[in-house]
C-alpha positions as CSV (number, residue, x, y, z in Angstrom):
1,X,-18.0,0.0,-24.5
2,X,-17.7,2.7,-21.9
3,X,-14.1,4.4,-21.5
4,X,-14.5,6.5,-18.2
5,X,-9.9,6.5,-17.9
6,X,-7.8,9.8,-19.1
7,X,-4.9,9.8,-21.9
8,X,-1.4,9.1,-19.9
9,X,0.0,12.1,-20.8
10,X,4.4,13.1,-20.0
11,X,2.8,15.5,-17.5
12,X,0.8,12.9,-15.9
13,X,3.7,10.0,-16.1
14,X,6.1,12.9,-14.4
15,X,3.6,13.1,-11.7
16,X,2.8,10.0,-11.1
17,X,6.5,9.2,-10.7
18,X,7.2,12.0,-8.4
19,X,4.6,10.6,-6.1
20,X,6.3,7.3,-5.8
21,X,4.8,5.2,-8.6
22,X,8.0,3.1,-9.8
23,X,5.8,0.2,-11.5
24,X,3.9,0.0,-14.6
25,X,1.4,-2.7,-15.7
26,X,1.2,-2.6,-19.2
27,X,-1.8,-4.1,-20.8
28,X,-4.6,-4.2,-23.7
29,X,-7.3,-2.4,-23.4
30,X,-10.0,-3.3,-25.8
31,X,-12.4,0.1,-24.2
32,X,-9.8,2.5,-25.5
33,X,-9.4,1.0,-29.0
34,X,-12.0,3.0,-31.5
35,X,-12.9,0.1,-33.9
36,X,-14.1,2.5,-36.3
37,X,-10.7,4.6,-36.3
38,X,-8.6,2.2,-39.2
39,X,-5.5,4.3,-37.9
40,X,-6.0,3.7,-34.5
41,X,-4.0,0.2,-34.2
42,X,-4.3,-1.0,-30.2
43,X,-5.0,0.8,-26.9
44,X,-3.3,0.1,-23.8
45,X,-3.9,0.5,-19.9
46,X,-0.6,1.5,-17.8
47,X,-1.6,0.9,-14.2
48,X,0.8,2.2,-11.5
49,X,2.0,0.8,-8.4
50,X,4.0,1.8,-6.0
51,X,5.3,-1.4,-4.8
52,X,6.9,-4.4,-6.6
53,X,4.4,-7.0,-5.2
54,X,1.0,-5.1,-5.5
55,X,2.6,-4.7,-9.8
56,X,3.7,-8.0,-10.1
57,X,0.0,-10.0,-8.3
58,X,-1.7,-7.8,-11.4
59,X,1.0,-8.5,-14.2
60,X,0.3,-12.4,-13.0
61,X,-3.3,-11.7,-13.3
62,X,-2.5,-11.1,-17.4
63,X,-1.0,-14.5,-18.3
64,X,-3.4,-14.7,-21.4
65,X,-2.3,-10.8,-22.7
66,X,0.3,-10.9,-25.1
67,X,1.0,-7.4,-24.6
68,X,1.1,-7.8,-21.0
69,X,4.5,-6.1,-19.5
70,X,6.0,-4.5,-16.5
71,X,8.0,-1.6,-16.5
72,X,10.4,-0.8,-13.4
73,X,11.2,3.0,-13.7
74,X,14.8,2.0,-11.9
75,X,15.7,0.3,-15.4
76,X,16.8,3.0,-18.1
77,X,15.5,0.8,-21.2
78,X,11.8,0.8,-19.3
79,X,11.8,4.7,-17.9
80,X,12.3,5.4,-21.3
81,X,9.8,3.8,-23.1
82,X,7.1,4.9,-20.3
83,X,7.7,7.8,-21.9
84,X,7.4,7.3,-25.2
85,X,4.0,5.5,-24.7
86,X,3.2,8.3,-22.8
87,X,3.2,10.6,-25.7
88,X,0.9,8.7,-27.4
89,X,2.6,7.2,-30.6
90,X,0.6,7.6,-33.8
91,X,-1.6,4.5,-34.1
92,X,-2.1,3.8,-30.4
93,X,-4.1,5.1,-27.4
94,X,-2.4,4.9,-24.3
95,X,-4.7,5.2,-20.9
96,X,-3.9,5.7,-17.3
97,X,-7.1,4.2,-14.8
98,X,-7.4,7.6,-13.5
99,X,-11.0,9.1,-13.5
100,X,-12.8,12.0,-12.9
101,X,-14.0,12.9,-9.6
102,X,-17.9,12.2,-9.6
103,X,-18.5,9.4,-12.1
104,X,-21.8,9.1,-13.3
105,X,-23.3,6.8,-15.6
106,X,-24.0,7.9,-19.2
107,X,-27.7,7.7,-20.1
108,X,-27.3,4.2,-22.1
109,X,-25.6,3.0,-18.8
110,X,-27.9,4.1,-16.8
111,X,-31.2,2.6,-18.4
112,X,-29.0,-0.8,-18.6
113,X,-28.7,-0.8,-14.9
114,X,-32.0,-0.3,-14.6
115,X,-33.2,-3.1,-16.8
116,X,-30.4,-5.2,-15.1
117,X,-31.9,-5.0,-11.5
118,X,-35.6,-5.3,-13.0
119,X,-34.7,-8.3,-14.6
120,X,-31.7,-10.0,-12.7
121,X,-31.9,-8.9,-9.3
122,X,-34.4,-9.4,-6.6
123,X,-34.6,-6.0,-5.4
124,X,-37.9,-4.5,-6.3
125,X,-37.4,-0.8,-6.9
126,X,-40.1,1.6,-7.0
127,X,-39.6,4.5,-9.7
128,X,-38.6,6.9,-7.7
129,X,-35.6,4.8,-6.1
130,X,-32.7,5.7,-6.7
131,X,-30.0,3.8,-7.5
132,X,-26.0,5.1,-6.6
133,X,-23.3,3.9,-9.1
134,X,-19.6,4.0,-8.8
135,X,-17.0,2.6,-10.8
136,X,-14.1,0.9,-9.4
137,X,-11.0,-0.6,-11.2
138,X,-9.1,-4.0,-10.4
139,X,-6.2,-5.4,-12.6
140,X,-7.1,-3.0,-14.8
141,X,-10.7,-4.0,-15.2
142,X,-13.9,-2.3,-14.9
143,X,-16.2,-2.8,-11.9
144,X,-19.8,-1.2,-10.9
145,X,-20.8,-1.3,-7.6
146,X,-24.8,-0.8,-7.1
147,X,-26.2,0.7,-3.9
148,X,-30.3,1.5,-3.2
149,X,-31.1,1.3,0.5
150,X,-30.6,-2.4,2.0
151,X,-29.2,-3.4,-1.0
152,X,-25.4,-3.4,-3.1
153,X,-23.8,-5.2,-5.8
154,X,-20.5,-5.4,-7.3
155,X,-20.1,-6.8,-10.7
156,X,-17.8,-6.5,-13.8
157,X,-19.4,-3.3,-15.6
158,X,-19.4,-5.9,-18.8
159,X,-22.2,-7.5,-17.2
160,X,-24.4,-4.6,-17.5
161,X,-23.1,-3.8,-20.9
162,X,-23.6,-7.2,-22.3
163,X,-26.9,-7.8,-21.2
């Protein structure tokens, strides 16, 4: 499974508050937990919001995540373990949904995307069309939207890996 988000990092927690991020949606995030890694125990995704209602529509969009939690910076017991996860206890991976600037799709992805609009879509691509891919993130979940003249598609990026 692709993995495009960055470490959550203190420095990156720090900033993230100082720019008005008081919520935290914890979840689990099977893309950041290395199944080959016997140390590595679970990852988690810690989305941030910077108002209560925007945090709590995702956190009720989790019911079926055990792990599912949200942290209010204004509460001691939470501001402190942000930061703790943030330095990335031994056993865990802890992600922000941050990525880089300019996304583009690996060359596994990309050859998947092409077989997924040759043999799902209706679109009829030549082989010199070129197709634009961006990665988008909701509740915490990956999403690809497909552009190629007349034509786009948004769809869970698991679709295109799982087919």
């Amino acid at each position: 499974m692709h993995n495009p988000f960055v470490l959550l990092t203190t420095k990156l927690l720090e900033s993230l508050i100082k720019t008005g991020n008081h919520f935290f949606v914890r979840q689990t995030y099977k893309r950041g937990k290395n199944q080959l890694d016997p140390l590595n125990k679970a990852a988690f995704l810690f989305t941030h919001y910077t108002d209560y209602s925007r945090a709590k529509t995702h956190y009720d969009t989790l019911d079926d995540d055990p792990n599912r939690f949200l942290y209010n910076i204004n509460e001691e017991e939470h501001y402190q373990k942000l930061f703790i996860a943030a330095s990335q206890p031994d056993g865990f991976k802890i992600y922000s949904p941050l990525m880089k600037q300019g996304w583009k799709p690996t060359p596994p992805i990309a050859a998947r995307i092409r077989i997924y609009i040759n043999q799902k879509l209706n679109w009829h691509l030549a082989r010199a069309d070129s197709v634009k891919a961006d990665l988008f993130v909701q509740f915490g979940e990956l999403f690809i939207t497909l552009k190629c003249g007349i034509h786009e598609l948004k769809l869970p990026l698991a679709d295109i890996e799982n087919f």
